[in-house]
C-alpha positions in Angstrom: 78.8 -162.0 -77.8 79.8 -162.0 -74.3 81.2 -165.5 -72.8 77.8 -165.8 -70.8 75.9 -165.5 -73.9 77.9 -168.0 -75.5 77.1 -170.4 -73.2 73.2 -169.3 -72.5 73.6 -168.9 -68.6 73.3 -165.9 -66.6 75.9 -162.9 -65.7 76.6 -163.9 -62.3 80.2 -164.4 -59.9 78.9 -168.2 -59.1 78.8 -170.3 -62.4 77.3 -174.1 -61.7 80.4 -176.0 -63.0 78.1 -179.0 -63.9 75.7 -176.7 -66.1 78.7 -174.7 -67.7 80.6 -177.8 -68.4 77.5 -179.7 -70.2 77.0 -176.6 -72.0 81.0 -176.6 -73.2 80.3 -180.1 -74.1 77.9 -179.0 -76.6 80.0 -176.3 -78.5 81.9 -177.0 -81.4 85.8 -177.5 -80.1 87.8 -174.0 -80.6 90.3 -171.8 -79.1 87.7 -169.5 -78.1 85.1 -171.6 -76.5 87.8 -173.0 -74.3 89.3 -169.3 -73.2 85.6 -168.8 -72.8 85.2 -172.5 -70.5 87.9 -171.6 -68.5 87.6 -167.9 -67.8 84.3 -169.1 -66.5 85.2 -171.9 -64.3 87.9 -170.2 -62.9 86.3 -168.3 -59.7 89.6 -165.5 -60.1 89.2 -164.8 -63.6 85.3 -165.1 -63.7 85.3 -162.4 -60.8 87.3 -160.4 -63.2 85.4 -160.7 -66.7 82.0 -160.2 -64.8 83.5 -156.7 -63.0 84.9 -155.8 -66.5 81.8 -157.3 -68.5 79.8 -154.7 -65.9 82.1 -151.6 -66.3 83.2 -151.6 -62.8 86.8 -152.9 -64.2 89.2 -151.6 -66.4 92.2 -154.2 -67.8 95.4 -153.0 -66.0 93.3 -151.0 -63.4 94.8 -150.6 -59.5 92.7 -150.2 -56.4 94.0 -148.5 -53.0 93.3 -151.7 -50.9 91.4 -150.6 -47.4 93.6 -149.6 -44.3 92.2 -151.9 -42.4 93.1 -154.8 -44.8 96.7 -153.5 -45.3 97.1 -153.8 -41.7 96.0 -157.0 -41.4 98.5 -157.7 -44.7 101.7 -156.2 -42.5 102.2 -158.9 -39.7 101.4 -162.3 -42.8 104.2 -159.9 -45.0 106.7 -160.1 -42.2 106.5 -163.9 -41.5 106.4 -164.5 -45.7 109.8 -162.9 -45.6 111.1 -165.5 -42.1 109.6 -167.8 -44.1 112.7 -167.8 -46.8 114.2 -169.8 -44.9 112.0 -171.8 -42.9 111.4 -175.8 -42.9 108.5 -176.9 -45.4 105.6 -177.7 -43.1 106.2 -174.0 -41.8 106.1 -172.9 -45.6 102.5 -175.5 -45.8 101.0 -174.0 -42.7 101.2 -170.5 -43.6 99.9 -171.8 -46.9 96.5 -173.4 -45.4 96.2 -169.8 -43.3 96.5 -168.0 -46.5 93.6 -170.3 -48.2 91.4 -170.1 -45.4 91.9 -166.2 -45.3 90.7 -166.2 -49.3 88.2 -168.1 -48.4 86.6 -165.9 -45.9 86.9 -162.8 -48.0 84.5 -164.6 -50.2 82.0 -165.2 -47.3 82.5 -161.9 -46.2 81.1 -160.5 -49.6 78.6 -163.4 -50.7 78.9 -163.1 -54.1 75.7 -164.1 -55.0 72.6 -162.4 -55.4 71.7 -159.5 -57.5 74.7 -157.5 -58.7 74.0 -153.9 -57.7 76.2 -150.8 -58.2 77.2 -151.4 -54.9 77.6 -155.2 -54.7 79.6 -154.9 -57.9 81.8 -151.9 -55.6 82.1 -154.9 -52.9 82.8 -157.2 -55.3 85.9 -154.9 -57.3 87.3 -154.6 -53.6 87.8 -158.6 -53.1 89.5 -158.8 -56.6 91.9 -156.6 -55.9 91.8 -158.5 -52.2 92.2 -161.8 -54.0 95.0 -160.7 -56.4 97.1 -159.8 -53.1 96.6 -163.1 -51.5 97.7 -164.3 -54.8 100.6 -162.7 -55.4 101.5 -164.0 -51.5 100.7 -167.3 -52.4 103.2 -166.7 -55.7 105.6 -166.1 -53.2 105.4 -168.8 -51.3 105.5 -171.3 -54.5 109.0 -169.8 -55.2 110.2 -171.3 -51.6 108.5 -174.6 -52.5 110.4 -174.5 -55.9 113.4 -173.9 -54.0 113.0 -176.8 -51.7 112.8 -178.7 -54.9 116.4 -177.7 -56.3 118.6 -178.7 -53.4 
């Protein structure tokens, strides 16, 4: 049984957090049904299951990320490294530019809908999008953890 079957809603990228919470509520407690709960409500790793759950993904798998994209990746790569050593409301606005960047990769795509061989295609390429941003935004957490210590 597959988490959406678990929980009696649809295989979709958008979950209604109100509908999959009252339907979590109503489970017997177990380690399972909350891996299940939060795979779900977490937008990242419900992209994932659903591309996986669909074929499209394999665990481990590595995309080639667009040209296009990279490019647009080389100038935000350069000012994460000047921003080592740079004062924390530098560190917080590249932060909000970052957010605002993931979350125009998800208009860009609009996840919802029906999910098509190539939907699903559009959808594998803003994972692997996503997990970049991520890994950025990783980076930038280790500067704020820095801060911290001194």
């Amino acid at each position: 049984m597959n988490y959406f079957e678990l929980f009696d809603i649809p295989v979709s990228v958008v979950v209604q957090d109100g509908l999959l919470q009252q339907r979590y509520l109503g489970l017997p407690g177990s380690d399972e049904n909350r891996a299940a709960y939060e795979t779900l409500a977490d937008p990242q790793q419900l992209l994932a299951y659903v591309l996986e759950l669909k074929g499209v993904l394999r665990p481990g798998e590595k995309m080639q990320l667009p040209h296009m994209f990279m490019m647009e990746m080389m100038p935000l790569n350069e000012r994460l490294f000047a921003l080592e050593a740079a004062p924390e409301t530098e560190v917080r606005k590249f932060r909000q530019q970052m957010e605002k960047m993931q979350a125009r990769l998800w208009e860009e795509v609009q996840p919802v809908g029906e999910l098509t061989p190539a939907k699903l295609q559009e959808l594998k390429e803003l994972h692997f999008k996503q997990k970049y941003l991520l890994r950025i935004m990783e980076r930038l957490s280790t500067f704020a953890s820095r801060d911290q210590v001194l």
